[in-house]
KEVOZA-17232 format. One record per residue (C-alpha): residue in one letter; residue number from 1; y negated, z, x negated. Coordinates in steps of 0.25 Angstrom, whole numbers, plus 5000, padded with zeros to 4 digits. Last residue first. Layout:
BEGIN
+------+-----+------+------+------+
! type ! seq !    y !    z !    x !
+------+-----+------+------+------+
!    a ! NUM !    Y !    Z !    X !
...
+------+-----+------+------+------+
***
This chain:
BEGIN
+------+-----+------+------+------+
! type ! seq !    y !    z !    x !
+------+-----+------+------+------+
!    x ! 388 ! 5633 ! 4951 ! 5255 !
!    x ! 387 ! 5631 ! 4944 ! 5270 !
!    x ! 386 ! 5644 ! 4937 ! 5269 !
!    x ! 385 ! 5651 ! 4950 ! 5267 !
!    x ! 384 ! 5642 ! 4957 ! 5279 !
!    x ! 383 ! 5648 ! 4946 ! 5288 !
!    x ! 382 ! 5662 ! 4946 ! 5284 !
!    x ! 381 ! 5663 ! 4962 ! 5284 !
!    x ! 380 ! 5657 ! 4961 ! 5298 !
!    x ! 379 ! 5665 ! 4952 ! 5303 !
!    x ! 378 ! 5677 ! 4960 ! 5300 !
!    x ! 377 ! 5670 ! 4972 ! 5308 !
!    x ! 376 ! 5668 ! 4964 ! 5320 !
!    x ! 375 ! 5681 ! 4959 ! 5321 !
!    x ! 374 ! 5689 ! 4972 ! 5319 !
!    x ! 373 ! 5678 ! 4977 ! 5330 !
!    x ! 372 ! 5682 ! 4966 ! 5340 !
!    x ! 371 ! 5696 ! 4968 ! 5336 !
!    x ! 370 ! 5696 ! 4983 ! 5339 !
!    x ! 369 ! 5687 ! 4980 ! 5353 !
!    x ! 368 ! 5698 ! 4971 ! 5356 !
!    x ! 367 ! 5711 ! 4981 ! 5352 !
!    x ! 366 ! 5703 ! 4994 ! 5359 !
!    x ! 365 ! 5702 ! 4982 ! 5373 !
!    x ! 364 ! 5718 ! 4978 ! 5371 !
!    x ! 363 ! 5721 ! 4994 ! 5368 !
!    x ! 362 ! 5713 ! 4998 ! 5382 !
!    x ! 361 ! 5719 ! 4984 ! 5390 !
!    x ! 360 ! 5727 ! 4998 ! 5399 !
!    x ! 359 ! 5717 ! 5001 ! 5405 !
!    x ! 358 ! 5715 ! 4990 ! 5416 !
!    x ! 357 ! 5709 ! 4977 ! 5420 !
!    x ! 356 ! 5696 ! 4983 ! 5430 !
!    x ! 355 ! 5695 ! 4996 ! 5426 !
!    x ! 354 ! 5701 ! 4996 ! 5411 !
!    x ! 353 ! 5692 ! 4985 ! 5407 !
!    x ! 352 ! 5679 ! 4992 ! 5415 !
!    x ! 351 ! 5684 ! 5006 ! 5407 !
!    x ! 350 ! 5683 ! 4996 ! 5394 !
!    x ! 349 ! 5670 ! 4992 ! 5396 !
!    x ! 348 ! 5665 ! 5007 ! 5397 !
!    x ! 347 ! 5672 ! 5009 ! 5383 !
!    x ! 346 ! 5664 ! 4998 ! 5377 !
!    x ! 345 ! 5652 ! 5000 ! 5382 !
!    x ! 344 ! 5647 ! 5012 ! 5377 !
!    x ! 343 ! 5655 ! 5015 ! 5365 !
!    x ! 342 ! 5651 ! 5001 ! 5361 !
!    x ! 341 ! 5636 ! 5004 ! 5361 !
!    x ! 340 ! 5636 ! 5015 ! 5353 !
!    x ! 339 ! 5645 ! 5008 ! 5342 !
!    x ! 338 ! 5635 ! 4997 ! 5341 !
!    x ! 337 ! 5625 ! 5008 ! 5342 !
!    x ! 336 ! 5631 ! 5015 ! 5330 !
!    x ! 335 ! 5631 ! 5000 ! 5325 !
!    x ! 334 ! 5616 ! 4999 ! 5325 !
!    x ! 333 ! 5613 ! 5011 ! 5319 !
!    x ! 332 ! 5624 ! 5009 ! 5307 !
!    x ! 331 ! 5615 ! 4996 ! 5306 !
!    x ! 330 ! 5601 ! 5001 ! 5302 !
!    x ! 329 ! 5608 ! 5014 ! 5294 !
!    x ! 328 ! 5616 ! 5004 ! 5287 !
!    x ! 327 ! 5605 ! 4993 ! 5284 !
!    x ! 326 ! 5598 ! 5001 ! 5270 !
!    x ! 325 ! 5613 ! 5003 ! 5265 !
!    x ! 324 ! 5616 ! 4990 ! 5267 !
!    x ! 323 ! 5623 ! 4981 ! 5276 !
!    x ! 322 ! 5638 ! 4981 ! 5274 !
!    x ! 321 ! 5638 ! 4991 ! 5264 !
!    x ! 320 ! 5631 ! 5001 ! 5273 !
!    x ! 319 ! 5639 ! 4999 ! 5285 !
!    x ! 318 ! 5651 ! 5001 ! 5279 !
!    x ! 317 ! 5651 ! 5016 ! 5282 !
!    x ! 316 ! 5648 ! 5013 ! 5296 !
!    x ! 315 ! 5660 ! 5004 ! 5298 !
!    x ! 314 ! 5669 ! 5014 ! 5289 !
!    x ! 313 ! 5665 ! 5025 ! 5300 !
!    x ! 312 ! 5669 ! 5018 ! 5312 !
!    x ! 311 ! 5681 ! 5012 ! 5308 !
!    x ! 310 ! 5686 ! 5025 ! 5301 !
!    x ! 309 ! 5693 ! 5033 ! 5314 !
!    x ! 308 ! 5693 ! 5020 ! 5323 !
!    x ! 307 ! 5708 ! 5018 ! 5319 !
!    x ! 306 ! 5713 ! 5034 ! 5319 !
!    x ! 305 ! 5708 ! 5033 ! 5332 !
!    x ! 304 ! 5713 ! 5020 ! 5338 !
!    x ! 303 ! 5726 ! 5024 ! 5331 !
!    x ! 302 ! 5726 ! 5039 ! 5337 !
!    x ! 301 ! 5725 ! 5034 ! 5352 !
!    x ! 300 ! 5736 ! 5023 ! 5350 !
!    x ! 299 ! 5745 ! 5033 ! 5343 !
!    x ! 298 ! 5744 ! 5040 ! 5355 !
!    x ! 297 ! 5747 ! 5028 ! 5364 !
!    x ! 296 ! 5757 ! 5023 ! 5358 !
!    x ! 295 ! 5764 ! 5039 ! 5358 !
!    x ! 294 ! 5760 ! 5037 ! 5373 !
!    x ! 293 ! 5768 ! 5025 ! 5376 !
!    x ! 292 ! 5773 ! 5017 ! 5365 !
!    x ! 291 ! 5775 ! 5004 ! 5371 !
!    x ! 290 ! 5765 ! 4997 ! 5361 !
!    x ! 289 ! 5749 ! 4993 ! 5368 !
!    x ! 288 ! 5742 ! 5007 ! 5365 !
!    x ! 287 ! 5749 ! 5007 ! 5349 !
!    x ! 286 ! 5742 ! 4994 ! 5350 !
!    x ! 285 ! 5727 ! 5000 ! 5349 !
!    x ! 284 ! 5731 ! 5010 ! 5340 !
!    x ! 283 ! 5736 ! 4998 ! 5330 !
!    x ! 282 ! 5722 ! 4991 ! 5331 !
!    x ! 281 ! 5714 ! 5005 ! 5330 !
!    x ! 280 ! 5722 ! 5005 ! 5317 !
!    x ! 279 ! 5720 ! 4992 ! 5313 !
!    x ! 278 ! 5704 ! 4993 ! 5315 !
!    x ! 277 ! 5705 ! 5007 ! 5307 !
!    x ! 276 ! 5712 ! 5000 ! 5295 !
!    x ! 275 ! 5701 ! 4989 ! 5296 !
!    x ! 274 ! 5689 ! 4999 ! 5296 !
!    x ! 273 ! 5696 ! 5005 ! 5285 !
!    x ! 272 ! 5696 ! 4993 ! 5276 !
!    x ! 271 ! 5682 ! 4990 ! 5279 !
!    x ! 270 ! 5677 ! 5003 ! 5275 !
!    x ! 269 ! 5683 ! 5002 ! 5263 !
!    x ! 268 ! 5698 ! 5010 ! 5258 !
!    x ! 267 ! 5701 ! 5021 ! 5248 !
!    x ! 266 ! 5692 ! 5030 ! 5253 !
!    x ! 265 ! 5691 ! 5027 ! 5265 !
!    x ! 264 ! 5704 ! 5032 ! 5268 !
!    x ! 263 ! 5701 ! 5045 ! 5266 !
!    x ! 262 ! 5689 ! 5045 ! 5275 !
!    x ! 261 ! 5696 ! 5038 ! 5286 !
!    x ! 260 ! 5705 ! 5049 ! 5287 !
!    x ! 259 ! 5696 ! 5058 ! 5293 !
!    x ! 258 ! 5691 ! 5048 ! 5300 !
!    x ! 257 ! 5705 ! 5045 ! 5306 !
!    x ! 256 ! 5705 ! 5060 ! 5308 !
!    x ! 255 ! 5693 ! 5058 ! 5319 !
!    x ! 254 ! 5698 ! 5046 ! 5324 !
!    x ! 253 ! 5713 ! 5051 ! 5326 !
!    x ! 252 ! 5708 ! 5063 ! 5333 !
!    x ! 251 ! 5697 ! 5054 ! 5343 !
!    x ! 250 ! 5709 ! 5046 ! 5346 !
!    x ! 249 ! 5719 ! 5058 ! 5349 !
!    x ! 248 ! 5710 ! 5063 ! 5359 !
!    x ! 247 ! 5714 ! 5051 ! 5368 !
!    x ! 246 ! 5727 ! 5056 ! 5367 !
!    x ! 245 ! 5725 ! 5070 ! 5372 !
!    x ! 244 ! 5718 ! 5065 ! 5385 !
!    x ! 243 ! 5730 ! 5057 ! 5387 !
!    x ! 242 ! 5739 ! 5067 ! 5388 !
!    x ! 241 ! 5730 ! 5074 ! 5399 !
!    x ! 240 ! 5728 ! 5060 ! 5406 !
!    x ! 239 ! 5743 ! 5059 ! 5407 !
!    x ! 238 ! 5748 ! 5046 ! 5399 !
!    x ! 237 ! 5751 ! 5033 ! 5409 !
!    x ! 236 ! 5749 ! 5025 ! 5397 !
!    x ! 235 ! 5740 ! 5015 ! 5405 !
!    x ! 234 ! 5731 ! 5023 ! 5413 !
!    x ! 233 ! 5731 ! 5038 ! 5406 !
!    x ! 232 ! 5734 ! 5033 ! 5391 !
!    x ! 231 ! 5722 ! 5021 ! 5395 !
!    x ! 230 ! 5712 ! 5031 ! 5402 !
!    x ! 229 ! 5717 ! 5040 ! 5389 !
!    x ! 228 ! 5711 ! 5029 ! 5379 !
!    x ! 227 ! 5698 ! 5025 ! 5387 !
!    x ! 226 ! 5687 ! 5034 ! 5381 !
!    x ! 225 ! 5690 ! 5037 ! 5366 !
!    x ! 224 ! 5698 ! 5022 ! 5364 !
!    x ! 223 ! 5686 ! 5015 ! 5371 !
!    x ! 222 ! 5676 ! 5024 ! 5363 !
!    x ! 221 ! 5684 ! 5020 ! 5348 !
!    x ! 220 ! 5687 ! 5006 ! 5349 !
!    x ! 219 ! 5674 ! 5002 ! 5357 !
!    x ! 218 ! 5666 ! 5008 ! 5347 !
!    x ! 217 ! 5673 ! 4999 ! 5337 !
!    x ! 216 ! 5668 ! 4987 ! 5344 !
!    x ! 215 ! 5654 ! 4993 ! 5344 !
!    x ! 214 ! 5654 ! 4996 ! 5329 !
!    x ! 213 ! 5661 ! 4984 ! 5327 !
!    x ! 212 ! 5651 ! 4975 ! 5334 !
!    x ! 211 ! 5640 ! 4982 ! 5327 !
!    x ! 210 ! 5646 ! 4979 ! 5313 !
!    x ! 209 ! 5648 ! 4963 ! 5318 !
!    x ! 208 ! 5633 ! 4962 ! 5322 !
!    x ! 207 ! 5628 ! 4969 ! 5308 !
!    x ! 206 ! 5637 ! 4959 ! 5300 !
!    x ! 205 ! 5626 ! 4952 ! 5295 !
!    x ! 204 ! 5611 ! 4958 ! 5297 !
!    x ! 203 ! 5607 ! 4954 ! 5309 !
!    x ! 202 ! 5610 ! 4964 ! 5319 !
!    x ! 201 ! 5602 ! 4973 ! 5309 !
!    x ! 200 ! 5588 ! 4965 ! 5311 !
!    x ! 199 ! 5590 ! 4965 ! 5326 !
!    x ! 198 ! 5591 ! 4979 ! 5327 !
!    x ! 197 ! 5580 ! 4983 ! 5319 !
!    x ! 196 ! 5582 ! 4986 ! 5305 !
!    x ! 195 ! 5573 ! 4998 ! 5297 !
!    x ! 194 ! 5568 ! 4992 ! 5283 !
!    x ! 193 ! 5578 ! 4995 ! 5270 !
!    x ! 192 ! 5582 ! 4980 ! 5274 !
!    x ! 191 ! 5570 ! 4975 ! 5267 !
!    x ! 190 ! 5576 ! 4963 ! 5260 !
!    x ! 189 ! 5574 ! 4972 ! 5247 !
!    x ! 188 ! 5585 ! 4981 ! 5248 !
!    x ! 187 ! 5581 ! 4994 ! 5247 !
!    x ! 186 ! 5589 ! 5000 ! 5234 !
!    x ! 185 ! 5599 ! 5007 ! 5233 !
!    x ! 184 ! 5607 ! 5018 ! 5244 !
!    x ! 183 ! 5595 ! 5024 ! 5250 !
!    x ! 182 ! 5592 ! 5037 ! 5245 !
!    x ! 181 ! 5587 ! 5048 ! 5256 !
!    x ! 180 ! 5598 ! 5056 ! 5256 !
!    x ! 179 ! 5600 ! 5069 ! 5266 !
!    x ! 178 ! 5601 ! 5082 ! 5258 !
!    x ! 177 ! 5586 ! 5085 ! 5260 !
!    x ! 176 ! 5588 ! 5084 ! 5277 !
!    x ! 175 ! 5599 ! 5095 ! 5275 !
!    x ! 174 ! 5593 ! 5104 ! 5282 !
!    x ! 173 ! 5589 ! 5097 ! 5294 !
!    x ! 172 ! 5603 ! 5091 ! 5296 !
!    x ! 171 ! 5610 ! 5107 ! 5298 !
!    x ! 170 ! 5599 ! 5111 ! 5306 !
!    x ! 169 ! 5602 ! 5099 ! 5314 !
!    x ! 168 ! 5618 ! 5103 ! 5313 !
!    x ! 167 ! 5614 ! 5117 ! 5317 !
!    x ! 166 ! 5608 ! 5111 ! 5329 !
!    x ! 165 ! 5619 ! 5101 ! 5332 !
!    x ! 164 ! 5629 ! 5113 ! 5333 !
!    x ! 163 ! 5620 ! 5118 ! 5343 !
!    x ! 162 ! 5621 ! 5107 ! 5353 !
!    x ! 161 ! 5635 ! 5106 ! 5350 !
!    x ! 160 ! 5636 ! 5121 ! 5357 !
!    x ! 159 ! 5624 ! 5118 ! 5368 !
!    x ! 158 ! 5632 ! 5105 ! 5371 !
!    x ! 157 ! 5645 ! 5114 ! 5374 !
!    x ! 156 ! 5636 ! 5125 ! 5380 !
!    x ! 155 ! 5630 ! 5115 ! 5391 !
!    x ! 154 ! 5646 ! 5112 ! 5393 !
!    x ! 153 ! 5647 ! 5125 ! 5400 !
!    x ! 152 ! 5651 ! 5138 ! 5394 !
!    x ! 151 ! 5662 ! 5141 ! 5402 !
!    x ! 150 ! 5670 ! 5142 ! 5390 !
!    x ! 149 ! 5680 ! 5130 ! 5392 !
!    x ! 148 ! 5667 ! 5120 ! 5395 !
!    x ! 147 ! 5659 ! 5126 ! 5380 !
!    x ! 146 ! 5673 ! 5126 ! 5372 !
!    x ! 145 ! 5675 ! 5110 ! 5379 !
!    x ! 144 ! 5661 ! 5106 ! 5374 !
!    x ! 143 ! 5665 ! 5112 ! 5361 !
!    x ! 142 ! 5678 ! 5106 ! 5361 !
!    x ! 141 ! 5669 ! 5092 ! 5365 !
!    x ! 140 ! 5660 ! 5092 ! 5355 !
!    x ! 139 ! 5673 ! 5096 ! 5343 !
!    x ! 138 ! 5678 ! 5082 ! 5346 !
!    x ! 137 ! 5666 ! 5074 ! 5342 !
!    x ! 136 ! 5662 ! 5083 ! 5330 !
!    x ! 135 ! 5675 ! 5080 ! 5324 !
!    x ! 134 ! 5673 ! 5066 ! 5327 !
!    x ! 133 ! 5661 ! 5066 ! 5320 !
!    x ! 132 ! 5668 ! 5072 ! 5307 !
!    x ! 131 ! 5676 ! 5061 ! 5306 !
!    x ! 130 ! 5665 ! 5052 ! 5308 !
!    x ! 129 ! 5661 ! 5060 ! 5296 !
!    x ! 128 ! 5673 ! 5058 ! 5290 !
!    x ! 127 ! 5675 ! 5044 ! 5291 !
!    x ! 126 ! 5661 ! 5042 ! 5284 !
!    x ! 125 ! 5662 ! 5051 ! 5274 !
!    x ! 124 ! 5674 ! 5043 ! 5270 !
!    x ! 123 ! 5666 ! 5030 ! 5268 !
!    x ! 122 ! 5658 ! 5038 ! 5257 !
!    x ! 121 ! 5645 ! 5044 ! 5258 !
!    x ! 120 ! 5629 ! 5039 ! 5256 !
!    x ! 119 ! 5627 ! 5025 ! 5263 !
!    x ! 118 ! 5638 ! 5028 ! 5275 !
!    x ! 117 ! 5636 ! 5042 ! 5278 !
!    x ! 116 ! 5620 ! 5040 ! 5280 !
!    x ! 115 ! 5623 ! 5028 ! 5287 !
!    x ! 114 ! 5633 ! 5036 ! 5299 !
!    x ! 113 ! 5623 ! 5049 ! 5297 !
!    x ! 112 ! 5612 ! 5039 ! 5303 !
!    x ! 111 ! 5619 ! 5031 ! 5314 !
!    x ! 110 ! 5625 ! 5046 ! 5319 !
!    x ! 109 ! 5613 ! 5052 ! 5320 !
!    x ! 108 ! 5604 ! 5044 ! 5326 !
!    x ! 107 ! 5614 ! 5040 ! 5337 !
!    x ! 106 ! 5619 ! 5054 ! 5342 !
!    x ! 105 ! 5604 ! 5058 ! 5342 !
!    x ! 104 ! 5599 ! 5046 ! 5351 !
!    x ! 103 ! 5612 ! 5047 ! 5360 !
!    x ! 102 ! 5610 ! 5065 ! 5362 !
!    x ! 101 ! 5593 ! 5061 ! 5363 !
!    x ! 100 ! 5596 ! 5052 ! 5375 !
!    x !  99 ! 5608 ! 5062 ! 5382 !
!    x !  98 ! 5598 ! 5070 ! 5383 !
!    x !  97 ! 5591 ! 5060 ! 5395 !
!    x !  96 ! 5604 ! 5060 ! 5400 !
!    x !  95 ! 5606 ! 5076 ! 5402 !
!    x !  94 ! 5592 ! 5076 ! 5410 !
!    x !  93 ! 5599 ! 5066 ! 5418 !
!    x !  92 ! 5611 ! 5074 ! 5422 !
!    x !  91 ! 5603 ! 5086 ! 5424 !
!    x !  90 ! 5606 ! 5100 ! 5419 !
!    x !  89 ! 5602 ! 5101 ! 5405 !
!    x !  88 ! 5605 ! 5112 ! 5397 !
!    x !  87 ! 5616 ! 5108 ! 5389 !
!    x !  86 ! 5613 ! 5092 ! 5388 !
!    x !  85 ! 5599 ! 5096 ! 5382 !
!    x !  84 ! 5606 ! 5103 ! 5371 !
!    x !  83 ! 5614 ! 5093 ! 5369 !
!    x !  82 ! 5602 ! 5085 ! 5365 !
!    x !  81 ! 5596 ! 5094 ! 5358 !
!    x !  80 ! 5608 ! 5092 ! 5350 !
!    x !  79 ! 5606 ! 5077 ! 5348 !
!    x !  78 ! 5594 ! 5077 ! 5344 !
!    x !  77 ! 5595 ! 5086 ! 5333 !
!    x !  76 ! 5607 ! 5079 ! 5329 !
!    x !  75 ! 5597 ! 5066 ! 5330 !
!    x !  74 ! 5585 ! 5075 ! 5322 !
!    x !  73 ! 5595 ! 5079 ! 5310 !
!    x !  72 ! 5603 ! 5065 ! 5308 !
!    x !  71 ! 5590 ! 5056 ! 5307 !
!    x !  70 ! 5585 ! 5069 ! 5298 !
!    x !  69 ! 5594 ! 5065 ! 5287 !
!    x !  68 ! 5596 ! 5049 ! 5290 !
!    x !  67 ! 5582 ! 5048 ! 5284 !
!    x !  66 ! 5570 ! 5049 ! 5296 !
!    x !  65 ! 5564 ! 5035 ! 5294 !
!    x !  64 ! 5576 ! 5029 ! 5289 !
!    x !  63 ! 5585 ! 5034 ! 5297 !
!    x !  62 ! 5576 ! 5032 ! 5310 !
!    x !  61 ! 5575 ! 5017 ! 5308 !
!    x !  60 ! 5590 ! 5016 ! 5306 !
!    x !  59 ! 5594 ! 5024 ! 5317 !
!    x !  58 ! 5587 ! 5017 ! 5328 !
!    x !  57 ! 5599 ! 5009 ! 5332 !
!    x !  56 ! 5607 ! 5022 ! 5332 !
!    x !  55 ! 5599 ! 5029 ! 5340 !
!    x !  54 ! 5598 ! 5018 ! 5351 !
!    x !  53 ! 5613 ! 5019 ! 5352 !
!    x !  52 ! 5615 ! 5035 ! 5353 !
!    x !  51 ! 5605 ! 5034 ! 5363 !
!    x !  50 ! 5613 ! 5024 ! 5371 !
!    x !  49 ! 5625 ! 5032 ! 5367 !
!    x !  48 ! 5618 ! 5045 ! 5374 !
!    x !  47 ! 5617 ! 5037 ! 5386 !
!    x !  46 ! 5627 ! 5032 ! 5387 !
!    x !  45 ! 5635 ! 5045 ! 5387 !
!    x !  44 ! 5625 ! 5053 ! 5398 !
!    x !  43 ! 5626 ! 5040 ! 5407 !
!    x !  42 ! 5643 ! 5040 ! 5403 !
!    x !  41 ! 5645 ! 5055 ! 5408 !
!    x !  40 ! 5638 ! 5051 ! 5422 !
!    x !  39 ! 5653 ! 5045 ! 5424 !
!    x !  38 ! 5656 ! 5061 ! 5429 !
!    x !  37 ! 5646 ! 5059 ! 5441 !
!    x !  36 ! 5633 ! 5068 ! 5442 !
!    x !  35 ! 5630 ! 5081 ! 5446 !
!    x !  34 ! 5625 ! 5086 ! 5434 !
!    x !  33 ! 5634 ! 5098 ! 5436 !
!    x !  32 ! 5645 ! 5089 ! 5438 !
!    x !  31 ! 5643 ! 5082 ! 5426 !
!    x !  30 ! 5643 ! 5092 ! 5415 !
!    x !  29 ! 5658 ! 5098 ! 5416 !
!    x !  28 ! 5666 ! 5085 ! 5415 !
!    x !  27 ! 5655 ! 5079 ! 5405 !
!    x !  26 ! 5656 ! 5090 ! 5393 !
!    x !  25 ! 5668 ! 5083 ! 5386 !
!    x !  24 ! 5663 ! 5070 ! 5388 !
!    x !  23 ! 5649 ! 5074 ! 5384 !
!    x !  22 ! 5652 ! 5083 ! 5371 !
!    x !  21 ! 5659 ! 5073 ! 5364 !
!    x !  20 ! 5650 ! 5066 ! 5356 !
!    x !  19 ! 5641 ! 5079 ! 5353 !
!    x !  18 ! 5649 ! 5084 ! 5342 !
!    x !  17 ! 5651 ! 5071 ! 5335 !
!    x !  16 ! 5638 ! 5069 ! 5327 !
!    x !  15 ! 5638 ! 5085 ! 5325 !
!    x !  14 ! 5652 ! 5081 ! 5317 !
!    x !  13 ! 5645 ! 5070 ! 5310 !
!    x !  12 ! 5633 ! 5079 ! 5305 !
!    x !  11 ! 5643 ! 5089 ! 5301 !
!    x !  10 ! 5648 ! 5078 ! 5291 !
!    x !   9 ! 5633 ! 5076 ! 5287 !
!    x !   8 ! 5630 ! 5089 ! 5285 !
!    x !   7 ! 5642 ! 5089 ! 5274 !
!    x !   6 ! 5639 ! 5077 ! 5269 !
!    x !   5 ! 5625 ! 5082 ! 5264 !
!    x !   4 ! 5632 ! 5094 ! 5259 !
!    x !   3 ! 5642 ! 5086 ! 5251 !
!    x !   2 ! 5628 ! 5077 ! 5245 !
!    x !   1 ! 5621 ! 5091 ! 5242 !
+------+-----+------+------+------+
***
């Protein structure tokens, strides 16, 4: 019963990812209709991160109310009436306000399977269930691009996700009686079994050093996804074609980093592989700045990938054992949002960087976010140490 319980939860991941993708790829052919600019794309994406943010913060207090089983079902149901009310609308503003359900769903779900992995599986779950996210994540946009080639239309791209979420809803509902509902000992008795508010969780020692490296490392991965083949175009003088390919390369050596991840795991902590990823993102980040023209810049792309690849996981696993298992699901909410929060600022602030100095300070401004991050995360070690 437990393999089968793992089994809904790795297709939980990969339906987690499908829908990430699906607005850049879908954009080109969506706005004209509407009739409104190409930069509209960034109202519809922050405002589903904004939901995606308030979601998370309110994923504690709707986990233990609803149980981390049907908190997964209701926001994957959300989620794909969502992107059934993206296929047939036909108004930019009407495709904003279902933007709000796409953010909200998107949040709950991913704060509460996150916990859920890290007080009952094993670290290498962990790494291959983001794994598996990132499959989902780059399967979105071939069946966007099936729907776009076949002259069905990008409604039929969503409609085609839309309906795998369905089964997976199905899929959830059925599988509520496999879902545990043990805690992990006891209740501690300083109350922390209660729901935290925000102000409470900032408080607890180490909580403000593990938000700052859920938004540093944020920075990290969405500056790298968004900006690398500006950088290869502008400063590397690679055609834009060429480039295109390269910047796929990150999101490859991510997803078979994760892969990896998982083996590793199990011969090294959670702090140990947070630290070989920071080194290899560090080592990518150089590989840009050494005279090796496009090979530096190809290994560059996959370092930074293969880097971030168990960062994110391990933090989250470690979660528990740095504040206990009845404050994980409270502060694993708040660092999604953390990370939320960073992928919508960071990159922006970036594009002003390149825009008024130039875009060629993209390693220098990946090496300062790393070391913001490194920083963070070292500080957080100390602190929850001294807090035991």
């Amino acid at each position: 019963m437990l393999h089968l319980l793992l089994t809904v939860i790795y297709l939980s991941f990969i339906s987690l990812g499908l829908p990430d993708g699906l607005l850049g790829a879908a954009w080109p052919s969506m706005y004209g209709p509407f009739g409104v600019p190409v930069s509209y794309a960034g109202v519809v994406s922050t405002i589903i991160a904004l939901g995606t943010v308030i979601s998370s913060l309110q994923s504690d207090r709707l986990t233990r109310r609803l149980g981390a089983g049907r908190v997964t079902a209701i926001s994957v149901a959300m989620t794909a009436a969502a992107l059934f009310g993206f296929s047939a609308t036909r108004s930019f503003w009407l495709l904003c306000l279902w933007a709000v359900p796409y953010g909200l769903g998107a949040g709950s779900v991913d704060a509460a399977l996150n916990n859920y992995v890290a007080l009952h599986y094993a670290s290498r779950h962990m790494s291959w269930l983001h794994c598996m996210w990132g499959l989902g994540a780059a399967v979105g946009p071939y069946i966007m691009g099936w729907a776009l080639t076949g002259g069905a239309g990008w409604q039929a791209g969503y409609r085609c996700v839309g309906y795998l979420q369905i089964a997976l809803t199905l899929i959830l509902f059925l599988s509520l009686p496999l879902w545990k509902t043990r805690s992990d000992g006891p209740a501690p008795a300083d109350g922390s079994e209660r729901t935290l508010t925000l102000g409470q969780i900032v408080r607890l020692p180490g909580a403000g050093f593990i938000m700052a490296a859920f938004f540093f490392y944020s920075a990290v991965e969405q500056t790298s996804a968004l900006w690398a083949s500006s950088y290869l175009v502008l400063h590397k003088g690679v055609p834009a074609e060429t480039a295109a390919r390269f910047a796929g390369l990150f999101f490859i050596g991510i997803t078979v980093g994760r892969l990896l991840s998982g083996f590793l795991t199990i011969r090294l902590s959670d702090p140990q592989m947070i630290r070989l990823g920071e080194g290899i993102v560090a080592a990518g980040a150089a590989a840009f700045l050494l005279p090796l023209g496009r090979v530096g810049a190809l290994a560059g792309l996959v370092l930074i990938g293969l880097g971030c690849a168990p960062i994110y996981p391990c933090i989250i696993h470690s979660t528990p054992d740095h504040f206990g298992a009845y404050r994980s699901q409270a502060v694993i909410g708040v660092q999604m949002a953390s990370a939320y929060v960073g992928t919508c600022l960071m990159p922006p602030l970036f594009g002003l960087i390149a825009a008024r100095l130039s875009v060629s300070l993209f390693p220098l401004y990946i090496f300062a976010a790393l070391a913001a991050m490194t920083a963070a995360h070292e500080l957080l070690l100390r602190a929850v140490q001294k807090g035991a």
